[in-house]
C-alpha positions in Angstrom: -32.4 -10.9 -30.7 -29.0 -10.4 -29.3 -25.7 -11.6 -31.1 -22.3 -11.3 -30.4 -19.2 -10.2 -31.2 -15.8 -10.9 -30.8 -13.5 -8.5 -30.0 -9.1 -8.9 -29.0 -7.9 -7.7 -26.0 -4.5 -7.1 -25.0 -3.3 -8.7 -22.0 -0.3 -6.3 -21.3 -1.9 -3.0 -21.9 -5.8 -3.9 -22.0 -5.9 -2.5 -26.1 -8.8 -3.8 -27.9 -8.2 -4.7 -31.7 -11.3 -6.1 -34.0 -9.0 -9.3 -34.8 -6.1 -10.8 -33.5 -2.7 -9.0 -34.7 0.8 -11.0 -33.5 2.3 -7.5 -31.8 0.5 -5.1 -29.7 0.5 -1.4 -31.7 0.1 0.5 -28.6 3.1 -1.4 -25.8 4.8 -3.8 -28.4 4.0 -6.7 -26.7 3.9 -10.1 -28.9 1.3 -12.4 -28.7 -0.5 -10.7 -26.1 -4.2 -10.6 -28.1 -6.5 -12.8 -26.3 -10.2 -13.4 -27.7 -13.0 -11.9 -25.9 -17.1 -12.2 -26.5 -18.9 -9.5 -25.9 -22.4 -8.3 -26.6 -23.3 -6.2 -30.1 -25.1 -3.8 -28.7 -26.2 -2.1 -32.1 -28.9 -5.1 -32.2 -30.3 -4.1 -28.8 -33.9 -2.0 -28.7 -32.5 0.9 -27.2 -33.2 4.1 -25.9 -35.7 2.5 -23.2 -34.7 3.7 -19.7 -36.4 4.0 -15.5 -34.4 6.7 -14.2 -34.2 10.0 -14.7 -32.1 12.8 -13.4 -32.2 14.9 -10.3 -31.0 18.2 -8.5 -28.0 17.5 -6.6 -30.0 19.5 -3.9 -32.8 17.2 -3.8 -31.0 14.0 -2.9 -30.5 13.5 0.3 -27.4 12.3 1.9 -27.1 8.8 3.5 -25.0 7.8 6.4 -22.1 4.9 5.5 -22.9 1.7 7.1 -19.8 0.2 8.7 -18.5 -2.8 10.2 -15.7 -2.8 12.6 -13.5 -5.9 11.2 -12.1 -6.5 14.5 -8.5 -5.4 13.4 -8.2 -1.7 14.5 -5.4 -1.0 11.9 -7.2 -2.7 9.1 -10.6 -0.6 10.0 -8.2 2.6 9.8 -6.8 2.1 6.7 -10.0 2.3 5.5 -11.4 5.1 6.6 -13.5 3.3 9.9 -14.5 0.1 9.1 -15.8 -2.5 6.4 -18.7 -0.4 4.0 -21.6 -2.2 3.4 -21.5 -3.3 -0.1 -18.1 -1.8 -1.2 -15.7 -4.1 -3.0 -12.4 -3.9 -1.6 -9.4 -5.1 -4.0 -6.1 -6.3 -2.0 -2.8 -6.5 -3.8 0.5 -7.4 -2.8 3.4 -10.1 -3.6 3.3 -13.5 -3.2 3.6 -14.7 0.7 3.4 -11.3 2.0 0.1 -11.7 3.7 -3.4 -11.4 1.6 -4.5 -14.3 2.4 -3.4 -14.5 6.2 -5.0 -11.2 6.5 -8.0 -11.8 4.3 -8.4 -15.1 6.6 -8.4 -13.3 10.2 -10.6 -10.7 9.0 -13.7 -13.4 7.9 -12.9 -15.2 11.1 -13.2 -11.3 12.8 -16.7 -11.3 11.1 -18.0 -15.0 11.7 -17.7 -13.3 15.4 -20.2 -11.0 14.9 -22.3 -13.5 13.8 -22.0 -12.3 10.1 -22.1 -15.0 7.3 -18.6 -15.2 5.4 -18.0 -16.9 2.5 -14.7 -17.7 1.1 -14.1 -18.8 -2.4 -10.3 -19.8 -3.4 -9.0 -21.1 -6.2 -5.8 -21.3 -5.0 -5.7 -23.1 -2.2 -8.6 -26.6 -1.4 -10.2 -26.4 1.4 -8.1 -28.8 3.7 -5.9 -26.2 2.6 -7.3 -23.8 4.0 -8.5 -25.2 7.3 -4.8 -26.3 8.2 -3.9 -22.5 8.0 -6.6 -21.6 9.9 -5.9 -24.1 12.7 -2.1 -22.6 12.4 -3.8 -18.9 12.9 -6.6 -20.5 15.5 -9.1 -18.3 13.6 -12.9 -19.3 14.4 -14.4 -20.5 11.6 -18.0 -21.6 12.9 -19.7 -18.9 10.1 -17.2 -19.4 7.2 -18.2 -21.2 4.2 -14.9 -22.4 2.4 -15.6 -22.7 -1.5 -12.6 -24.7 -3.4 -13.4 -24.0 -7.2 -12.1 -21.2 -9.7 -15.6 -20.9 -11.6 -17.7 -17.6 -10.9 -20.7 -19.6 -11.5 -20.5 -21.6 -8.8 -20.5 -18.9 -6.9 -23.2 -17.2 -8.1 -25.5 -20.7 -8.1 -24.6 -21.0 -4.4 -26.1 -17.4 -4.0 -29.9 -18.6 -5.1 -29.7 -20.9 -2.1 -27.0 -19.2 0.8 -27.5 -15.4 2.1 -24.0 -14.3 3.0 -22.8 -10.7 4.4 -19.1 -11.1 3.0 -18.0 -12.6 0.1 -13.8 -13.3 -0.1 -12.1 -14.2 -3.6 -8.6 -15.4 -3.3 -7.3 -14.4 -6.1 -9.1 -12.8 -8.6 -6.6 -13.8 -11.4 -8.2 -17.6 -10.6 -11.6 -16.9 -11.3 -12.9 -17.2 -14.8 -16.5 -17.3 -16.6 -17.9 -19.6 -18.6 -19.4 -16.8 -20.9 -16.4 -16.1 -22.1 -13.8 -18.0 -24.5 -10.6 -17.0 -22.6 -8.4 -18.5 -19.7 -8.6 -17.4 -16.7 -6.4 -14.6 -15.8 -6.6 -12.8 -19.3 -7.4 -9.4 -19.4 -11.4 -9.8 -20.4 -12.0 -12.7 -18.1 -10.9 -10.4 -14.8 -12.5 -7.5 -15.7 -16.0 -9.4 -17.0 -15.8 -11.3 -13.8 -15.0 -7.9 -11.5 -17.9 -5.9 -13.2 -20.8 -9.3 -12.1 -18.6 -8.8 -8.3 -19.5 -5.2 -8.6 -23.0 -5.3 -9.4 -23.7 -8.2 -7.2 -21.9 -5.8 -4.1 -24.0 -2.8 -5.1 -27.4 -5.0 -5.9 -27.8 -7.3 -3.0 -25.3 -5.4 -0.2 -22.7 -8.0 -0.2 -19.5 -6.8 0.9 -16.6 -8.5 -1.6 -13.2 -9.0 -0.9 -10.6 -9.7 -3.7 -7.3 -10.6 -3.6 -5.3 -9.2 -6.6 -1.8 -11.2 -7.5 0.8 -8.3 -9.0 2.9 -8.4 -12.0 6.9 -8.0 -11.7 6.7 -3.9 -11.9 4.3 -4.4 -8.9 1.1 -3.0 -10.0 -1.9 -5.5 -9.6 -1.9 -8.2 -12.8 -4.7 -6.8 -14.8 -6.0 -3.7 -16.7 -6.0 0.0 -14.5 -9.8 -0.8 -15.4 -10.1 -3.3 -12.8 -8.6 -0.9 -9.9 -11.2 1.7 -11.3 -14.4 -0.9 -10.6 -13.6 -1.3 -7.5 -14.2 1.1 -4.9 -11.5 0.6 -2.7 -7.2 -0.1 -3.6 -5.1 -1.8 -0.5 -1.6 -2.5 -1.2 0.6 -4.6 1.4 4.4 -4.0 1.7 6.9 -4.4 3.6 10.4 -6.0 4.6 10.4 -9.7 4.5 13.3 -10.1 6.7 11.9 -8.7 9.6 8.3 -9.8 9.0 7.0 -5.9 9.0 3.8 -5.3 6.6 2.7 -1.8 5.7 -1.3 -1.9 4.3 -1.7 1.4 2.3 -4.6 2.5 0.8 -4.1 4.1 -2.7 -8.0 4.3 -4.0 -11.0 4.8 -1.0 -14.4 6.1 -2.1 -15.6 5.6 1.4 -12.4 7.2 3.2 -8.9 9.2 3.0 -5.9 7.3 1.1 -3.6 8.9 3.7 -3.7 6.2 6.2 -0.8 3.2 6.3 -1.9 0.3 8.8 1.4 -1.3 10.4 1.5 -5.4 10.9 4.3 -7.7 11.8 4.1 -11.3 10.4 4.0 -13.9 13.4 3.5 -17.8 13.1 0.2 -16.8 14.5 -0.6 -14.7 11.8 -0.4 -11.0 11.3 -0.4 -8.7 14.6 -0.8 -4.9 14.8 2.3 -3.0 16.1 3.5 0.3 17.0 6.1 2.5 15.5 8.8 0.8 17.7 9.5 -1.6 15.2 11.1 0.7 12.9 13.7 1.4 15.6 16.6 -0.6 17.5 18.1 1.8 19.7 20.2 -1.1 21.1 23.6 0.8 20.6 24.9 4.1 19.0 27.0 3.4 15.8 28.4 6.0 12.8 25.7 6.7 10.3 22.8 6.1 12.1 20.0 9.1 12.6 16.4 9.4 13.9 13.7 11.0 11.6 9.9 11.7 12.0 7.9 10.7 8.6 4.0 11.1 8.3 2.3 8.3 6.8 -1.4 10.2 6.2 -2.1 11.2 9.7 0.1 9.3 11.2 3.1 10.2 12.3 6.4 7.4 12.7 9.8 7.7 13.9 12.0 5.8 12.0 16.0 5.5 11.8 17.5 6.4 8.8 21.2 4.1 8.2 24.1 5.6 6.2 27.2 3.9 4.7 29.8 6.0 3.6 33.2 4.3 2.3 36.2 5.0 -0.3 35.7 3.7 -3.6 37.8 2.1 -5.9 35.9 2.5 -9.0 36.4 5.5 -11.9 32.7 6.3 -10.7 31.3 6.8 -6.6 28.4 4.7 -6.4 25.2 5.8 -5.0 22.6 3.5 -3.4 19.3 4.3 -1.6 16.3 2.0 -0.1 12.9 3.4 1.2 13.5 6.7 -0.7 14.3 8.6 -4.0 17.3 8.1 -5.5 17.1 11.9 -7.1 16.7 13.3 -3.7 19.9 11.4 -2.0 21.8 13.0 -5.2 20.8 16.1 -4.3 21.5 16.2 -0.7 24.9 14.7 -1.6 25.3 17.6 -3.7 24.1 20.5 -0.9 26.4 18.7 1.4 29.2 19.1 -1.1 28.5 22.2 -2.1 27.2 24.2 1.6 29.0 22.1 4.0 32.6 21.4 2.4 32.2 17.6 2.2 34.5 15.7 -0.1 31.8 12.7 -0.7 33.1 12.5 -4.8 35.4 9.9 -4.2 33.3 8.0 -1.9 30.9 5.3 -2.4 27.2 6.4 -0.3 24.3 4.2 0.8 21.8 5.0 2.2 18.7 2.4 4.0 15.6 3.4 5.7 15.4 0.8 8.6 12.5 -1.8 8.4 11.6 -1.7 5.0 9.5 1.6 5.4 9.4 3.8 2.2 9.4 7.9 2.6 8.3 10.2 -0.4 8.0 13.6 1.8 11.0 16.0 2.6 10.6 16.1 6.4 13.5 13.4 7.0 16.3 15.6 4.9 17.8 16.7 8.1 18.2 13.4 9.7 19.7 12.2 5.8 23.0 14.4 6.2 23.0 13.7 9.7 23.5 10.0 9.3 25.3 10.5 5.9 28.0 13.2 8.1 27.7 10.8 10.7 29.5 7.9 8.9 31.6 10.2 6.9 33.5 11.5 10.2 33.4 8.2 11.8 31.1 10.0 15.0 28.1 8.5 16.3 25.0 10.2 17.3 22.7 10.3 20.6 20.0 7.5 20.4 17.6 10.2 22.1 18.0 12.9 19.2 15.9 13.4 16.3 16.3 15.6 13.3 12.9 17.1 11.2 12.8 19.5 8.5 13.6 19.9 4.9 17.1 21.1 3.3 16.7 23.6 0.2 18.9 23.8 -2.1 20.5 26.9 -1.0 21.1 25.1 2.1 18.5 26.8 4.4 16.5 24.4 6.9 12.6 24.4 6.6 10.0 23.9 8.3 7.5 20.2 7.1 3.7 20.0 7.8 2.4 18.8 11.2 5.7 20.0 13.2 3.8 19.2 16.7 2.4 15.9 15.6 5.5 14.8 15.1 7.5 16.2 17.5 4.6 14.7 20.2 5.6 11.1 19.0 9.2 11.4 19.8 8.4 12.4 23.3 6.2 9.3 23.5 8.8 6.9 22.1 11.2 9.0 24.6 13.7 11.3 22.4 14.1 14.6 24.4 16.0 16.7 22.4 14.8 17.6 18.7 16.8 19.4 16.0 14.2 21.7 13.6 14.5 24.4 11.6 14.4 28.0 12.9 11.6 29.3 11.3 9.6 26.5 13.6 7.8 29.0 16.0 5.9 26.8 18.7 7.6 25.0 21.4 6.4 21.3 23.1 7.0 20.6 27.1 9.4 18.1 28.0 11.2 18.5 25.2 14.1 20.5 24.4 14.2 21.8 20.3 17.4 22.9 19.3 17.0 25.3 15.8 19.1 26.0 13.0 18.8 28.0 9.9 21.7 27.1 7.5 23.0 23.1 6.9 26.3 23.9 7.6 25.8 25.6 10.6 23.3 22.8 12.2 26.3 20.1 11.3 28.9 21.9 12.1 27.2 22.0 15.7 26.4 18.2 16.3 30.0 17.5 14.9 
């Protein structure tokens, strides 16, 4: 006979405590213990098992069967298409797309004649059919299930064979086998793990849609990112309706890939790297750069604000990149170049509400931040790539020619690089430097 146990989990940090204490020893969090029932497994005749191990060189490999979803950014993020029986978790902030997405991609695979079910518990299911009239998706091979109990789910299951199963959210969702809300900690990692093995059991490709806390990680323990087998996180800038997907956990495929959406009335529609630039006039402060998302290479404008301050202290204020960095490129420029920026106030924006985390756009940074500090505008057809040491030398980033081939197809023809660059592209002319101060005191 089985019996149970009852164990305390907390909900901030997913500790587990044998009864329920008011504040959380391990984050400090109070009244975050929430009950959960688990099995004693002590009472359990174990020791009994089916498989046994084998040679690494006696399994044989198995190709990954995919499924094209019908969106060609979607399928790249990860890694070539939908994996048979992988459970993808989606996270992202409210009304930036999941559920858009999640919707065009089961009306995608209701094309292929592939049974889709959707469960929400969120949204009914007029709900849901007035947003898919709005996105005229075809739903002739999506089931629509309105209810926020897993078992439903899994009752509908014994009687309906579907290829794709959607969950919007999985913070909705709760078990009856346990005592808890739905939401806590144990009900959304209980409910992931029957997801899981009903994915890798039966070949049913899952879907979840993950709802993120305030420090914008997915609500939840890291557990529940580690049963899944693949980690999509939208972003973007609301303002101008652009959504990055990134993938930051893919069994089946690299987590260098970014897929690039704009939000329409119609839904969400794949775009190119010309929506991070408007190249509708020359101003002060404005610079090209080339960034590498993954593979992928993006030309994007970098915007600069430099003004007198009238505060004991020069403010400093960055968007799309680190704040440590833009300190110490303020500082090189001080300290190479000559530039009195200590009693000025610097901001710095990376236009369309792309973030960068690699060194390759230093060059076009100073260039915009000199550009707005001397009042002079700069060419809309020039573009700066390279790092900036701190000894002020100019070097060379990974996958020079990738990106100097995307400015010649989003027309730039002159490049500014770093002299120990050694290659050379047709049609476009590259311009080297090997100091800071010597590649701005030539473009001012």
């Amino acid at each position: 006979m089985v019996k149970k146990k009852t164990n305390y989990i907390c909900q901030s940090c997913g500790a587990v405590a044998p009864k329920w204490t008011g504040k959380c020893p391990e984050c400090g969090a109070w009244n975050s213990f929430v009950e959960e029932v688990i099995e004693d497994v002590t009472t359990k005749k174990a020791y009994s098992f089916e498989n046994r191990p084998i040679l690494l060189s006696e399994i044989r490999g198995l190709e990954v069967d995919r499924t094209t979803s019908g969106i060609n950014e979607f399928d790249q993020v990860l890694g070539g298409g939908i994996v048979k029986g992988s459970v993808v978790l989606i996270g992202g902030e409210p009304g930036i797309g999941k559920s858009t997405i999640m919707l065009q991609i089961a009306s995608k695979l209701s094309d292929l004649q592939k049974s889709v079910l959707y469960l929400s518990g969120e949204e009914s299911a007029s709900q849901i059919k007035l947003r898919a009239e709005r996105l005229k998706v075809n739903s002739s091979n999506v089931s629509i299930l309105s209810t926020t109990n897993i078992n439903d789910l899994f009752g509908n299951l014994e009687e309906n064979i579907f290829d794709f199963i959607f969950i919007d959210s999985i913070q909705t969702v709760y078990s009856k086998d346990l005592n808890s809300s739905a939401g806590t900690v144990g009900q959304i990692r209980y409910v992931t793990q029957l997801l899981v093995e009903l994915a890798k059991s039966r070949g049913i490709t899952v879907f979840l849609v993950g709802q993120v806390t305030k420090d914008g990680a997915i609500a939840g323990p890291k557990v529940l990112e580690h049963l899944v087998d693949t980690v999509l996180y939208f972003e973007g800038d609301y303002t101008r309706g652009i959504r990055i997907l990134r993938a930051v956990k893919n069994r089946f495929g690299s987590t260098n890939e970014v897929g690039l959406f704009e939000m329409k009335s119609e839904g969400l529609k794949e775009i190119t790297t010309l929506a991070f630039i408007n190249s509708s006039e020359t101003a002060p402060g404005r610079a090209m750069a080339v960034t590498l998302e993954g593979t992928r290479p993006i030309v994007i404008e970098i915007q600069s604000l430099v003004s007198n301050t009238y505060f004991n202290f020069s403010k400093r204020n960055v968007n799309g990149m680190d704040l440590n960095r833009l300190h110490m490129l303020i500082a090189i420029l001080e300290k190479k170049v000559g530039a009195n920026l200590g009693q000025t106030d610097v901001f710095v924006n990376i236009a369309g509400g792309l973030k960068i985390n690699e060194p390759g756009a230093d060059m076009a940074v100073v260039a915009a931040i000199m550009s707005s500090f001397r009042e002079i505008s700069l060419p809309l057809n020039v573009a700066f790539i390279g790092e900036v040491g701190l000894t002020g030398e100019l070097r060379s980033v990974s996958s020079m020619n990738f990106r100097i081939n995307e400015c010649k197809k989003m027309g730039i023809s002159k490049v500014y690089l770093p002299a120990d660059y050694d290659d050379s592209v047709e049609g476009i002319e590259i311009v080297k430097f090997k100091k800071v101060d010597e590649f701005l005191n030539y473009i001012f």
